[in-house]
N, C-alpha and C positions, 0 to 999 in steps of 0.2 A: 511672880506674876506681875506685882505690882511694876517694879525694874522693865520689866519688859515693855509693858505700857507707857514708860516713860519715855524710855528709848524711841520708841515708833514715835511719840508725840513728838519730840525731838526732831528724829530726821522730817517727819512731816514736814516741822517751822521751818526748817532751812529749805530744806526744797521751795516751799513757797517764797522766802523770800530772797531765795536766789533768781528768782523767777523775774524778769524784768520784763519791759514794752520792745521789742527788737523787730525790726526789719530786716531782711537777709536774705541773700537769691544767688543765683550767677548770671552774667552777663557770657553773651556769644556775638561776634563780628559776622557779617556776613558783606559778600560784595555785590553790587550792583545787580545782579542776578538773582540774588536770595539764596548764595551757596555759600554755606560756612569759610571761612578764610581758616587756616590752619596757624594755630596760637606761631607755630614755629616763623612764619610770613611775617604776622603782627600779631602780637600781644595784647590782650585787654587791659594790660595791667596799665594804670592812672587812669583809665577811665572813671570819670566824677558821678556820683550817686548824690543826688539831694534828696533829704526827705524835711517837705516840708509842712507842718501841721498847721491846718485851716481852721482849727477849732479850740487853739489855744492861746495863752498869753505872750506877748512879743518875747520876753525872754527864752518862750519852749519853741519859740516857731521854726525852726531850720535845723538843721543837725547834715553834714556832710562827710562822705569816706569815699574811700579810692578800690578800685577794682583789684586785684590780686593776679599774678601769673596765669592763676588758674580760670579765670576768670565770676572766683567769688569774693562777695563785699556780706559784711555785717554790719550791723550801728554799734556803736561803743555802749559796751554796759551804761546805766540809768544815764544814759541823754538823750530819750524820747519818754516823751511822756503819752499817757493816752488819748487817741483821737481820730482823726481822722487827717490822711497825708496823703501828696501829692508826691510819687517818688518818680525823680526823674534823673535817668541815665544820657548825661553828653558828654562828644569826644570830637575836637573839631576831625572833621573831614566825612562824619556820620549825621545821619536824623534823627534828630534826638527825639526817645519817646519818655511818656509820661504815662503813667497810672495812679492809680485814687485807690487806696485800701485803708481800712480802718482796723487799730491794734486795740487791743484792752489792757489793763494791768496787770494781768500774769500771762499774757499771750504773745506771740510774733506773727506774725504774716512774710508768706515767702513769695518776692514777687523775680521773676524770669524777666530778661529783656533782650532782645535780640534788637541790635544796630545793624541798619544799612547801611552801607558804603554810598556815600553820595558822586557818581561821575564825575569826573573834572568839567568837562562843560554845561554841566546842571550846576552851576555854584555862580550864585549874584557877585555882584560887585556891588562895595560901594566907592561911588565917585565924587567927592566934595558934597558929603549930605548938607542941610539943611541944616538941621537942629537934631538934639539926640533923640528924640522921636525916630527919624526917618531912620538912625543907625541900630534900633533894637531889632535884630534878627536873629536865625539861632546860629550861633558863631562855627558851628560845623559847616552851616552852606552860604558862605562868607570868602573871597579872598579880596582882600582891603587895599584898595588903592590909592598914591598919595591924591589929593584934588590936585586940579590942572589950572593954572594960576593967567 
């Protein structure tokens, strides 16, 4: 009886401390219409995932991973810590979205995002900015031209 109880305590610890802070979802393309793009067309895969924590110290703040075939991403074992995060999936030639979910110490949050496809002629230009101010936009509805001298 005793042995037994031990065992269970056991798997308990591990379980708990296999247990990390993870964020994890899939990502899906869609095209200017809001109809799925078929993986075989284009592929989500390198689409970038940032998760960044608003409620931590400079060191925990960012953590980044890439999209898969499949169109799913995980965070790497203990490189989020608990808090609250800003997860944001960009791919140039899409709109990039962003969501706010907050993880705990033994928990994950599964967050979904679905990309639009940005038209060819809905995409700015820029022309000889100004200063890097004028050049922060989201590099998906961006096609960058030399300045004209």
């Amino acid at each position: 009886m005793r042995t037994t109880r031990t065992v269970l305590l056991i798997c308990c610890l591990n379980m708990l401390f296999a247990c990390s802070p993870t964020i994890y979802g899939t990502l899906q393309l869609l095209d200017p219409t809001m109809q799925p793009i078929a993986p075989a067309k284009e592929s989500p895969e390198g689409t970038v995932i940032n998760m960044i924590n608003t409620t931590s110290s400079l060191e925990q703040a960012s953590h980044s991973v890439t999209v898969n075939a499949e169109g799913k991403y995980e965070s790497e074992k203990g490189k989020l810590a608990p808090g609250m995060y800003k997860v944001e999936a960009s791919r140039i030639g899409y709109q990039t979205d962003t969501q706010t979910v907050e993880i705990t110490k033994f928990g994950g949050k599964k967050v979904e995002f679905k990309l639009k496809k940005i038209a060819e002629g809905k995409r700015k230009s820029i022309e000889g900015s100004r200063s890097d101010e004028d050049k922060i936009v989201n590099p998906g509805e961006v096609n960058i031209q030399p300045p004209t001298m």
